[in-house]
N, C-alpha and C positions, 0 to 999 in steps of 0.2 A: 777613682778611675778603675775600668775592668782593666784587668791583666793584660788580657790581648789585646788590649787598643795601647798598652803602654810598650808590650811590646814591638807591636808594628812601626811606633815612631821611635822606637831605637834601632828596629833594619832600618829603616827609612834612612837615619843617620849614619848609616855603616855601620854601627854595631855588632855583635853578633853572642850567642851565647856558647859559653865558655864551657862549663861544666855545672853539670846539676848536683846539688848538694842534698845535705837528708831535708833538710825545712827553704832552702833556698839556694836559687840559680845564680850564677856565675855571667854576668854580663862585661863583656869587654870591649874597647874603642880602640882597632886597633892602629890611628890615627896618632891617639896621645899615648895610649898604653895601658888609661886609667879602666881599672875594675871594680863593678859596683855591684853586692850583693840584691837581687828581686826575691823579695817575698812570695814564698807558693799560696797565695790568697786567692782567690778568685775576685775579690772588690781589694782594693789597695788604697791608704787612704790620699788625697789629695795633697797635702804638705810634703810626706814621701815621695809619691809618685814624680811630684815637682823636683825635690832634691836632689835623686835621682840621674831624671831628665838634666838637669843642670852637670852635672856632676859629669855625664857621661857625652854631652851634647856640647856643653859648653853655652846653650840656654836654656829656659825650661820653656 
């Protein structure tokens, strides 16, 4: 999955990002509270991006 389309469905969810780190961004829900580290990849792999998704959405 590209980056930016993973991104958009975590605004989508209210999401929002938190703080950018040296290799990876800080993505937060601020709903549950839960924070999930985004890899700076430009292609991400599908099982992650899922994980993720779930993780921070509460589906994938």
């Amino acid at each position: 999955m590209k980056r930016v389309d993973l991104e958009r469905r975590l605004r989508m969810a209210g999401c929002y990002l938190k703080r950018e780190g040296g290799s990876h961004s800080l993505w937060i829900n601020p709903q549950t509270g839960v924070i999930e580290a985004l890899p700076r990849h430009n292609e991400i792999m599908e099982p992650l991006a899922k994980k993720i998704l779930k993780n921070l959405t509460g589906h994938g």
